[in-house]
VEXZAMI-803773 format. One line per 8 residues: number of its first residue (from 1); their letters; for each residue x, y, z of C-alpha. Coordinates in nm, 2 decimals, m for minus. Layout:
BEGIN
NUM> A> X/Y/Z; ...
! end
This chain:
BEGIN
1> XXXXXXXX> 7.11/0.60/m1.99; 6.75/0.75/m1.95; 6.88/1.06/m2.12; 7.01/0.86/m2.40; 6.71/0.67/m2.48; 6.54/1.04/m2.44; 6.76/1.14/m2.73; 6.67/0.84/m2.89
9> XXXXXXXX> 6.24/0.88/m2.86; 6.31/1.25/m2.96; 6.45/1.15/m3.27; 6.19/0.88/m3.37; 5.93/1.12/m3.29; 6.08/1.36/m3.57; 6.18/1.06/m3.82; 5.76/0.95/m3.77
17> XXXXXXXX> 5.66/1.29/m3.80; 5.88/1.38/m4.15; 5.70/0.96/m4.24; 5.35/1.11/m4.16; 5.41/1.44/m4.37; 5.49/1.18/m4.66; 5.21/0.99/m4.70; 5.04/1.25/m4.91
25> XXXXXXXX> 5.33/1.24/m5.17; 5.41/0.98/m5.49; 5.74/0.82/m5.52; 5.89/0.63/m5.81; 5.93/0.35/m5.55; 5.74/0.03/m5.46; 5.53/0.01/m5.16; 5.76/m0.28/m5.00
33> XXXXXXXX> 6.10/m0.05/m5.11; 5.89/0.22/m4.93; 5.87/0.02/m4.65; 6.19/m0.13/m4.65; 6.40/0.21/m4.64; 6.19/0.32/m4.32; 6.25/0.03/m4.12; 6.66/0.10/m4.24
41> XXXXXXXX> 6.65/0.45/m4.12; 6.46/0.34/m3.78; 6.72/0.10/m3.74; 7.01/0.26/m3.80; 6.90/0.57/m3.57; 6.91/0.33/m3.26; 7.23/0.24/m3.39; 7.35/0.55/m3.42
49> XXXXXXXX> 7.36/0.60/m3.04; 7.46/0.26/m2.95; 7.84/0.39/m2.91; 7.71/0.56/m2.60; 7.54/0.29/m2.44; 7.80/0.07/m2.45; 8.04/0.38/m2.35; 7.82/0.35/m2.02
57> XXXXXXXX> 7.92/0.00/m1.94; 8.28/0.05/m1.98; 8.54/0.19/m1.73; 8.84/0.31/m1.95; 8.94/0.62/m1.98; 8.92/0.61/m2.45; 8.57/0.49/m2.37; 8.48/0.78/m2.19
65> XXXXXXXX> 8.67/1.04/m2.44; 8.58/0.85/m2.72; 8.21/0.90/m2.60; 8.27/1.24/m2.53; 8.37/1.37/m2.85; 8.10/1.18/m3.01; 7.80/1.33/m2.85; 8.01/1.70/m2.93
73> XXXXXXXX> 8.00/1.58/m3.27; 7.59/1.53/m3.26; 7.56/1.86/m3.12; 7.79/2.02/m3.35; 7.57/1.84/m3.63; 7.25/1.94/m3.48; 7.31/2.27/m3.48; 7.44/2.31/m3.86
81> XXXXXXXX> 7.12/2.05/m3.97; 6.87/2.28/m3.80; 7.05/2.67/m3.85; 7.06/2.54/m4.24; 6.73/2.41/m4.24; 6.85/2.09/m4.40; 6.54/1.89/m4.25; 6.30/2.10/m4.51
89> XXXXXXXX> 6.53/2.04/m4.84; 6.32/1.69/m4.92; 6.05/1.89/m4.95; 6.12/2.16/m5.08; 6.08/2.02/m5.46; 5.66/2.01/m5.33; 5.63/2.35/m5.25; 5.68/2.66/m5.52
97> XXXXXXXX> 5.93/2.94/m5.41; 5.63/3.18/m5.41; 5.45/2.98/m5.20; 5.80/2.94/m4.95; 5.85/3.38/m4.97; 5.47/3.37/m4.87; 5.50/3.12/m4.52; 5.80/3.28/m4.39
105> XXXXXXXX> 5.63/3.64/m4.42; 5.34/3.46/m4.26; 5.54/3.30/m3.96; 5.85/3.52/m3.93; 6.07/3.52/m3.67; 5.85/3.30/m3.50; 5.94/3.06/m3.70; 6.31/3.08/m3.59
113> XXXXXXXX> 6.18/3.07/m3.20; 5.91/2.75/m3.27; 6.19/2.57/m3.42; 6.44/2.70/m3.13; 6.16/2.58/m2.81; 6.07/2.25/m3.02; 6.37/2.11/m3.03; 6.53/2.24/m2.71
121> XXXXXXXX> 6.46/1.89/m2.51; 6.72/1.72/m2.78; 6.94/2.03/m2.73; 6.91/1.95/m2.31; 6.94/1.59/m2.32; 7.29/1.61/m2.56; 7.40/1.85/m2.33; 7.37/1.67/m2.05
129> XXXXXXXX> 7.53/1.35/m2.20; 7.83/1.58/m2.28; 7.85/1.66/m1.93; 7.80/1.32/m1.78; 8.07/1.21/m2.04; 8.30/1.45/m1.96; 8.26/1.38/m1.62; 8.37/1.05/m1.65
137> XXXXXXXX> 8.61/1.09/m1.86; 8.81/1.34/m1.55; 8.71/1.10/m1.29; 8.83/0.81/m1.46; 9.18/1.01/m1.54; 9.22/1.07/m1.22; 9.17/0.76/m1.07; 9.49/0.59/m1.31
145> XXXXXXXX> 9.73/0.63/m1.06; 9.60/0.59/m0.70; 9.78/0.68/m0.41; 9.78/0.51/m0.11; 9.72/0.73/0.21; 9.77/0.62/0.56; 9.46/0.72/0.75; 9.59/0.75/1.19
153> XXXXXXXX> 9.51/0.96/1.50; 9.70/1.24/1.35; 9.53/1.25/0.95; 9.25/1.48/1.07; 9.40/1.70/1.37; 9.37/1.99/1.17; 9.02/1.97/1.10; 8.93/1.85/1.47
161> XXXXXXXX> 9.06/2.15/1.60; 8.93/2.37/1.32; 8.57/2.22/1.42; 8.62/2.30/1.74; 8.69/2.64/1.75; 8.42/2.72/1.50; 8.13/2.50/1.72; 8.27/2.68/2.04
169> XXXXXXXX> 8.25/3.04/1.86; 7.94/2.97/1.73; 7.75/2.85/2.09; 7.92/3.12/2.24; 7.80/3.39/1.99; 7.42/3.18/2.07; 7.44/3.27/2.38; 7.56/3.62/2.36
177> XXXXXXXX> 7.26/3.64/2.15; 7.01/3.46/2.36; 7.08/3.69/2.68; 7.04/4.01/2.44; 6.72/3.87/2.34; 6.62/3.78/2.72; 6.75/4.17/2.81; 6.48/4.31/2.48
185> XXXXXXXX> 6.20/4.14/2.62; 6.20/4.25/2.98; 6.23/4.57/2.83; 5.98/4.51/2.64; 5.78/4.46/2.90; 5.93/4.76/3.07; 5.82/4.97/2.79; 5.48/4.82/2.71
193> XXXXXXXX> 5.56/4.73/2.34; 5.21/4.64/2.31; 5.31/4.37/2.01; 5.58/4.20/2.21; 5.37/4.18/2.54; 5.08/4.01/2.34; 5.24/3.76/2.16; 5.41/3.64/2.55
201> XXXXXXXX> 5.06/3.71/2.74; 4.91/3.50/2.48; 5.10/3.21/2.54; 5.17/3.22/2.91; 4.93/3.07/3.12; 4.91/3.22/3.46; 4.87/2.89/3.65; 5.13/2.71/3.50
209> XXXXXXXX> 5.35/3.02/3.50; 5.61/2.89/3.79; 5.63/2.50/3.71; 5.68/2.63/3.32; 5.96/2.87/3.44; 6.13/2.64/3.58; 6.20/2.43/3.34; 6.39/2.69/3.09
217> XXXXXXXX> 6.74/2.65/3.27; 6.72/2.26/3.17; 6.61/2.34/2.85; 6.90/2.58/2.79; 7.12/2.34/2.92; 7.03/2.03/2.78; 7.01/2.20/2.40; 7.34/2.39/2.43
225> XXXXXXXX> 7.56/2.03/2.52; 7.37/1.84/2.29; 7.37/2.08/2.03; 7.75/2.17/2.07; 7.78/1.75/2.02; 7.61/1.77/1.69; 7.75/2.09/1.57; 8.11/1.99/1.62
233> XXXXXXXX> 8.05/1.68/1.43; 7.85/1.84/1.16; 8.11/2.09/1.12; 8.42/1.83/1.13; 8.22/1.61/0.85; 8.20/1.93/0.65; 8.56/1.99/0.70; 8.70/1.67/0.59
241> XXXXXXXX> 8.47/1.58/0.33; 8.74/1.82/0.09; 8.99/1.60/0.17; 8.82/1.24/0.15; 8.68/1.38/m0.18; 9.07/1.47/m0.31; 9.21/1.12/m0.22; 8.90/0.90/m0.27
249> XXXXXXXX> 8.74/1.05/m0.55; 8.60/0.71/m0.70; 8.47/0.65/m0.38; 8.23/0.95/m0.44; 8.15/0.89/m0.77; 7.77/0.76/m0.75; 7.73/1.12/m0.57; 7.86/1.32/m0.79
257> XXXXXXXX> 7.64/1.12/m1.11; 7.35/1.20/m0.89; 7.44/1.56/m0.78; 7.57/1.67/m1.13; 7.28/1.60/m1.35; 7.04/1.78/m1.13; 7.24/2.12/m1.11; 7.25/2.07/m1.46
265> XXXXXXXX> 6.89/2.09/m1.48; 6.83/2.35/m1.33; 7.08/2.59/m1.44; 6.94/2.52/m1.79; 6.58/2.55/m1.63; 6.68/2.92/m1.51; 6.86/2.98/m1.84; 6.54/2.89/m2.07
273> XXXXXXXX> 6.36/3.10/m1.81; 6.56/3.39/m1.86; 6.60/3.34/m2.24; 6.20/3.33/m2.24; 6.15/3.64/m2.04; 6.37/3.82/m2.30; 6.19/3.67/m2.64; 5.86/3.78/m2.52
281> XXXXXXXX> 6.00/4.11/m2.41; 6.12/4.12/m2.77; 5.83/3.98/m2.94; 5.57/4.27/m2.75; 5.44/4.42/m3.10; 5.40/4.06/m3.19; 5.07/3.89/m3.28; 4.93/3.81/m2.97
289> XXXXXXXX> 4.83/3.46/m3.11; 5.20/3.37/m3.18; 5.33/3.53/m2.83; 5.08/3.33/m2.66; 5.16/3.03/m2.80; 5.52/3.07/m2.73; 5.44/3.12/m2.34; 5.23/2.79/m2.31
297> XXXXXXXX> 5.52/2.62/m2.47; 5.76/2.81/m2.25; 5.56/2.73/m1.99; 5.50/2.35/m2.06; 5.88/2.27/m2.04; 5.97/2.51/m1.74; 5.72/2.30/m1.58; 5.88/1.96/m1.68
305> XXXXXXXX> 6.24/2.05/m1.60; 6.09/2.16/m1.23; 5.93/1.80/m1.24; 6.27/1.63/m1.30; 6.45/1.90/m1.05; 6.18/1.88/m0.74; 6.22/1.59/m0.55; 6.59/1.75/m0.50
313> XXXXXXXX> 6.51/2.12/m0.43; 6.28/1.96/m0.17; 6.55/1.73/m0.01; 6.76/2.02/0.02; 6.52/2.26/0.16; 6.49/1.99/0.39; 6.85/1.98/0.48; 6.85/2.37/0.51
321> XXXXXXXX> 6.61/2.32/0.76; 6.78/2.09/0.95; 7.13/2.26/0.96; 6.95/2.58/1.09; 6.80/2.43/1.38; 7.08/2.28/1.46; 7.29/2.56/1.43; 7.01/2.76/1.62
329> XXXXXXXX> 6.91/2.49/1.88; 7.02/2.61/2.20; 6.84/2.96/2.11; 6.56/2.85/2.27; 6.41/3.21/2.26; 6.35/3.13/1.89; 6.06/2.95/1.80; 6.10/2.68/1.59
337> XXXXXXXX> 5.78/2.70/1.45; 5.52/2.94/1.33; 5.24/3.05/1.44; 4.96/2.95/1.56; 5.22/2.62/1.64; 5.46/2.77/1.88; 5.30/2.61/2.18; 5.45/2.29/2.04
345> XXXXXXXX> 5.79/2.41/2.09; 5.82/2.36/2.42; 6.15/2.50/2.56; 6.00/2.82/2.37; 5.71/2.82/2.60; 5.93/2.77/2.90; 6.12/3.04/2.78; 5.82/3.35/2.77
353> XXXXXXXX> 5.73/3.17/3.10; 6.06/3.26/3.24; 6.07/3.58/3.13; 5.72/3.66/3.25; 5.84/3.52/3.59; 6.15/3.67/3.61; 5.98/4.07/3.51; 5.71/4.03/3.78
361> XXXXXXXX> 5.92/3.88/4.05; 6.24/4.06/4.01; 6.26/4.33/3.70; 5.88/4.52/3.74; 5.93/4.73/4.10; 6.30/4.76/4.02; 6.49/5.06/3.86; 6.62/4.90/3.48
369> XXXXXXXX> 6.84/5.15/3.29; 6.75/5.16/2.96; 6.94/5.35/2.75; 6.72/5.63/2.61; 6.67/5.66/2.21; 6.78/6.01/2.04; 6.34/6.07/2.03; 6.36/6.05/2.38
377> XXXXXXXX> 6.68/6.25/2.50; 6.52/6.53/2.26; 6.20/6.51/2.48; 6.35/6.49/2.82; 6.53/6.78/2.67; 6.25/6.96/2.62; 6.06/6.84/2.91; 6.37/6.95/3.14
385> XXXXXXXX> 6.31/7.33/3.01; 6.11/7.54/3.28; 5.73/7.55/3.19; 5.54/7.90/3.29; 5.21/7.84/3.29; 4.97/8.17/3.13; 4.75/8.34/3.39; 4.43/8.30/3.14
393> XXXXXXXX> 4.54/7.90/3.08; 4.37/7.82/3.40; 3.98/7.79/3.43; 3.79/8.02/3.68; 3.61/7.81/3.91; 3.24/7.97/3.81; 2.97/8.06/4.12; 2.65/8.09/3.84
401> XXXXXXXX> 2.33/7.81/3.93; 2.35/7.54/3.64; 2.17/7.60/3.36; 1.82/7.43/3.29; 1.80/7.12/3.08; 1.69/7.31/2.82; 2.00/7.55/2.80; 2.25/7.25/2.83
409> XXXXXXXX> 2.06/7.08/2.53; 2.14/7.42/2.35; 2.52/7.41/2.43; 2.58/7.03/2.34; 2.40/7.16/1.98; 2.60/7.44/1.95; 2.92/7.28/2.01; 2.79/6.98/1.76
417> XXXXXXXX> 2.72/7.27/1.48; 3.10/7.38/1.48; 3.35/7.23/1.19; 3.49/6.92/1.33; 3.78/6.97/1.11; 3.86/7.26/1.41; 3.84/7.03/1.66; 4.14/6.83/1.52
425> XXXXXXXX> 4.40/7.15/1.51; 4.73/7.12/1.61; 4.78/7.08/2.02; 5.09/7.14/2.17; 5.01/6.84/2.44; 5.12/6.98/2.81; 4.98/6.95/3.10; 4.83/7.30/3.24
433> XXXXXXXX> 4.78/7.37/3.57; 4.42/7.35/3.56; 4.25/7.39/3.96; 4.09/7.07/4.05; 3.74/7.25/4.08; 3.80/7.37/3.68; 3.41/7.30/3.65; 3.14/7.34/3.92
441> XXXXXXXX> 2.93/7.11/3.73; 2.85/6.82/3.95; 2.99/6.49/3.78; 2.70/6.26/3.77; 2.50/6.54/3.61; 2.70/6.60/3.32; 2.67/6.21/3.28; 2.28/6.22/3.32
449> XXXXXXXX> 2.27/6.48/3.07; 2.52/6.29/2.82; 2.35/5.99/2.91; 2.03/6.14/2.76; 2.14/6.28/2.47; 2.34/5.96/2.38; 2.17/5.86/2.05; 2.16/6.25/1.94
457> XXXXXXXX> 2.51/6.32/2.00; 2.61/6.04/1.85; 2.36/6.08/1.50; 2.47/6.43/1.49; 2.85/6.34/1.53; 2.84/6.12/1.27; 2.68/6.36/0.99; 2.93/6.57/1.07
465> XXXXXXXX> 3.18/6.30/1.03; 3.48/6.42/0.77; 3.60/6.10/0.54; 3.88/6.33/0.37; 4.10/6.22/0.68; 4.32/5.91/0.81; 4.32/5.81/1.18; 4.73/5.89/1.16
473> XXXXXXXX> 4.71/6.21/0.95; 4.44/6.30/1.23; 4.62/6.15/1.51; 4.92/6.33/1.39; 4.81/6.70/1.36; 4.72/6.66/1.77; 5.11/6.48/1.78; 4.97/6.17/1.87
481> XXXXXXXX> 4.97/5.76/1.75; 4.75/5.50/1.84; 4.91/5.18/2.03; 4.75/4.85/1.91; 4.57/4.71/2.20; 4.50/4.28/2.17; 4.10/4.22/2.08; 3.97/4.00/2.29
489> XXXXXXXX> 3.65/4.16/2.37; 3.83/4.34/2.65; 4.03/4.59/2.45; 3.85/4.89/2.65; 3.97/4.78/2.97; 4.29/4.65/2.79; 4.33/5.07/2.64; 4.25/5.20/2.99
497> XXXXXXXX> 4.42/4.99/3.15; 4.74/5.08/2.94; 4.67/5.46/2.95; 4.72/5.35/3.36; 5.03/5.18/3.34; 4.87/4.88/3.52; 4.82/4.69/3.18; 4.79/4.34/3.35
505> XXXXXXXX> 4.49/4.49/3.57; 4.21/4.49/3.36; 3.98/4.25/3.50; 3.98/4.48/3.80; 3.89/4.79/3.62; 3.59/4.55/3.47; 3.48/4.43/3.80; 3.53/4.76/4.02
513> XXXXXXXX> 3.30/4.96/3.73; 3.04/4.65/3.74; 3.06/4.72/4.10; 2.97/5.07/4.09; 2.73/4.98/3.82; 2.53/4.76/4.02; 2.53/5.03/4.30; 2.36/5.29/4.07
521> XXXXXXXX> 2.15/5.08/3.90; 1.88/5.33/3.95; 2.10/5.59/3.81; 2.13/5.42/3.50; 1.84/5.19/3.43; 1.67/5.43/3.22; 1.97/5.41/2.98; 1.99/5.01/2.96
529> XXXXXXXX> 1.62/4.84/2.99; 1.49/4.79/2.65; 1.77/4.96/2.50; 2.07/4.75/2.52; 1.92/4.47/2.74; 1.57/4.35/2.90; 1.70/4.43/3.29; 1.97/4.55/3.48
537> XXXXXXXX> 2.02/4.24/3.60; 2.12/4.08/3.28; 2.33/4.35/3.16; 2.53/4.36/3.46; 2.54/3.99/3.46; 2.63/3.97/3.13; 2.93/4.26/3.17; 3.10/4.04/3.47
545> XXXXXXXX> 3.21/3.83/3.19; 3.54/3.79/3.02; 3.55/3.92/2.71; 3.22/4.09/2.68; 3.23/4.42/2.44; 3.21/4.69/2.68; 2.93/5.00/2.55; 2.85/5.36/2.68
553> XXXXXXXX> 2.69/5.26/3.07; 3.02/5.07/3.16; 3.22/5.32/2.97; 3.04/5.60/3.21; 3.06/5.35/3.52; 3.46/5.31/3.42; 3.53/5.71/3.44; 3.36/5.78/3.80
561> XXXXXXXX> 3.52/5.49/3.93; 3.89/5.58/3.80; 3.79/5.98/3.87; 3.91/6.04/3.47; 3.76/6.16/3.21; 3.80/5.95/2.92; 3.79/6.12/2.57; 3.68/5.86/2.27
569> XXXXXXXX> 3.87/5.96/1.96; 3.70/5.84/1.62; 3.81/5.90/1.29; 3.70/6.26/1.13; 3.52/6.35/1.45; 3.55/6.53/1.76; 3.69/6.38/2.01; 3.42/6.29/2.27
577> XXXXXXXX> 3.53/6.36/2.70; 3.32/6.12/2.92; 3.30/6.27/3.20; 3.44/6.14/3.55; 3.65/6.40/3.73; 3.61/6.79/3.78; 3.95/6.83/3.70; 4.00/6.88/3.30
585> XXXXXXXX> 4.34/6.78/3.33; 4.24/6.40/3.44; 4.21/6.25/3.08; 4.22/5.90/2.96; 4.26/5.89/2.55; 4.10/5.58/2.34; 4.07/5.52/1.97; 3.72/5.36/1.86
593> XXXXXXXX> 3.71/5.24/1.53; 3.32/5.10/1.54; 3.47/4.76/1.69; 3.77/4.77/1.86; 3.92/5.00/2.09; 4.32/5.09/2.08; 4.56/5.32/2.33; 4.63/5.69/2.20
601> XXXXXXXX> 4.90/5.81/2.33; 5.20/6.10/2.27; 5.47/6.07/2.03; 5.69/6.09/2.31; 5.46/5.82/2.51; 5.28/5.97/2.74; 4.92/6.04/2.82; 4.76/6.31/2.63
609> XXXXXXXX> 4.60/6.64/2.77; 4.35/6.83/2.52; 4.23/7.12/2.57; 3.86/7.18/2.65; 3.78/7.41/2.34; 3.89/7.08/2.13; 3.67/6.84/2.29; 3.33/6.75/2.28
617> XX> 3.16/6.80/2.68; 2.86/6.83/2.82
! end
């Protein structure tokens, strides 16, 4: 009914607009004949569609076909009226042929598409009255002869044991698919997939770790009965809907007269929306005037056909949504939400609590198999191959007296002044058998001496700094990636602590370098007051916190106490070794991007080993 008293308005609109366009013209006529003939036409358009409203109040079957072929005939009308332009031969005794030859070489084609967009709400609203017509007219044929069926115990065996088998393939499939999941993130953890671990560390809390655990197996439980319940019956009103549909279609009619007119819509909304894509694809050497024009109005009625279509498409998103999680309920290692709201999922959260549980308590000091991928047979391959070290590969332990402060100023600026682009050369990364005592330099004073030249090293690093270069393509040539490493103000600790392989230790390696810290405060005070803070006291104070950025002092304090040296790797410079161990060999790598720091480590994923003609040293 709405769509017939659209059809109705439209046509109004158009019979008001031709009496507007007339009101500038003479006529042979009286002003009450005038008047008279326009209130005849008015009338007799309403009563030109009254055949169809009173089609809608009647049941029969002639109504219905009656009404049918009536509204084809208005189409079939419409269409010759406008192709033939037969609205524009009243006027065309007012306007002179020349005058005609010069508007349609004005408007062109875009005449033909105006008239085509302008009138495509009647075109839409006919269309749709066909259909509902049509419609009724089936429906109403089919329900002539009803047949009576008995509806027992036995009427829907079939599709009570069809619902069963596909509810219990489908749980069992979940749960296939939950313990594969369960097995990838203890190897996850295994392996130190740094994404993986995050997200769980994130959301487990370590004091609520055991009651949390405990409660997945009732979680599992509870969600796979319950949602094998509402599966089955989901999937058994599915299954006989087809069937009560067949014999009761009247029954389903007020359905179908909502359902129908919506899909309607909308496959006419993605048809104008395809038609206009190709007009203005056509119409590119256009005027731009006209073509924009033609999108606003394109526009305009896209909009209002998603208006009439969007209370549906939201009703079944909604419905989507629903059948997934119910399908998908006992997978409580799915999140049903995003994030940040997956704490509010809480068999989810019991879930990363039991895994997290179950690594540390079982899994972590146990031997997992994990089958290796073809990267990694090709390195234990090559790793299995006999290594022979090269007599000159091995640093001679050297008896001279260490050089005056002077001289060691002169070889940090020397090894400044080379290209850094040589620094980054290709590495094969092995592990030579450097002697322990590779330097006779004492430790602490290769510190004190970095430690002085901090601010000059680090000025004279950066002019030298190369910005032709990625951190990958630079990374790469030495056959190494960076591992993302969680930012939390402890990403230092977080990096060293995964170059370790202790990654859940790094409030120790805080706490044991603020230890030796505050035992050489003496050592380093020169280097922190008035520099980076007003005492020792403070700064050492202030780095016992969690989550405090950590700088150069703890960074020195962090490589004595581990015994490594720890090389900083920056984008288009040389990598910098801070020393901690006499042993070139002991090296811990870390990517600093002037914020953050990340884990570097080999493509095969182990720790790196540089040489010490590549590296930056005191």
């Amino acid at each position: 009914m709405a769509a017939i008293f659209g059809i109705l308005t439209f046509e109004i609109l158009l019979f008001f607009d031709e009496v507007l366009l007339a009101i500038s013209g003479t006529s042979n006529d009286g002003v009450m004949i005038i008047f008279l003939k326009r209130i005849f036409l008015a009338i007799l358009i309403g009563l030109r569609y009254y055949p169809l409203l009173l089609a809608l109040r009647l049941q029969q079957t002639v109504a219905q076909l009656m009404a049918f072929i009536y509204v084809i005939g208005i189409i079939a009308h419409t269409i010759y009226r406008e192709s033939f332009c037969l609205d524009f031969l009243p006027h065309s005794a007012d306007i002179s042929t020349q005058e005609e030859v010069q508007l349609r070489l004005q408007i062109g084609t875009w005449f033909i598409v105006y008239g085509l967009v302008a009138h495509l709400p009647h075109f839409i609203l006919l269309s749709y009255s066909a259909a509902e017509f049509g419609m009724r007219f089936v429906f109403t044929c089919r329900g002539i002869y009803p047949k009576d069926y008995e509806i027992n115990d036995k009427f829907f065996r079939k599709e009570i044991i069809f619902s069963v088998f596909v509810t219990t393939a489908t749980y069992i499939g979940q749960l296939l698919l939950g313990m594969k999941s369960f097995r990838e993130h203890i190897l996850a953890f295994h392996k130190e997939k740094e994404e993986i671990v995050n997200k769980i560390e994130e959301i487990v809390k370590e004091n609520e770790t055991i009651s949390r655990a405990t409660q997945y197996p009732g979680y599992l439980i509870r969600y796979t009965v319950g949602g094998f319940v509402i599966t089955f019956h989901l999937v058994i009103f599915v299954a006989v809907l087809p069937r009560l549909f067949w014999f009761h279609s009247s029954s389903f009619k007020w359905i179908l007269q909502l359902i129908l007119p919506i899909l309607i819509l909308h496959a006419l909304q993605k048809l104008m929306a395809k038609s206009s894509t190709r007009l203005i694809d056509v119409a590119h050497d256009k005027r731009s005037d006209y073509k924009k024009l033609f999108v606003n109005i394109v526009q305009y009625f896209v909009l209002v056909a998603n208006c009439f279509i969007g209370i549906m498409s939201s009703v079944i998103r909604v419905i989507m949504g629903s059948v997934a999680n119910i399908i998908f309920i006992n997978r409580v290692d799915l999140c049903l939400f995003r994030d940040p709201l997956e704490r509010m999922d809480r068999a989810y959260v019991a879930y990363l609590h039991f895994v997290h549980e179950e690594y540390y308590t079982k899994y972590k000091h146990s031997d997992i198999q994990v089958e290796p991928t073809n990267e990694e047979e090709l390195a234990n391959e090559q790793s299995s191959e006999p290594f022979q070290s090269e007599p000159d590969q091995t640093e001679q332990p050297s008896n001279e007296e260490p050089a005056p402060h002077v001289q060691e100023a002169f070889e940090v600026s020397s090894t400044l002044s080379d290209e850094i682009s040589a620094s980054i050369l290709p590495i094969f990364i092995e592990r030579s058998a450097l002697s322990a005592s590779g330097n006779s330099r004492d430790v602490n004073e290769r510190q004190l001496l970095l430690l002085q030249r901090w601010n000059e090293i680090k000025n004279e690093r950066e002019e030298k700094k190369l910005t032709s270069v990625t951190a990958e393509s630079q990374l790469g040539r030495i056959e190494c990636k960076r591992i993302p490493i969680h930012g939390d103000g402890n990403c230092f600790f977080r990096a060293i602590s995964a170059q370790l392989n202790i990654r859940h230790n790094h409030p120790n390696i805080r706490s044991e370098a603020v230890r030796y810290l505050n035992s050489r405060r003496d050592h380093f005070a020169d280097f922190i007051v008035g520099i980076i803070a007003p005492t020792v006291d403070i700064y050492i104070k202030e780095m016992t916190h969690d989550g405090v950025y950590a700088d150069h002092p703890i960074i020195f304090a962090t490589a004595t106490v581990l015994g490594q040296n720890i090389v900083i790797h920056e984008i288009g410079k040389r990598p910098l070794l801070i020393p901690g161990s006499d042993n070139i060999n002991n090296q811990l790598h870390v990517w600093y991007n002037g914020i953050h720091y990340d884990s570097i480590v080999t493509s095969e994923g182990h720790v790196p080993n540089i040489p010490r003609e590549n590296l930056l040293t005191s």
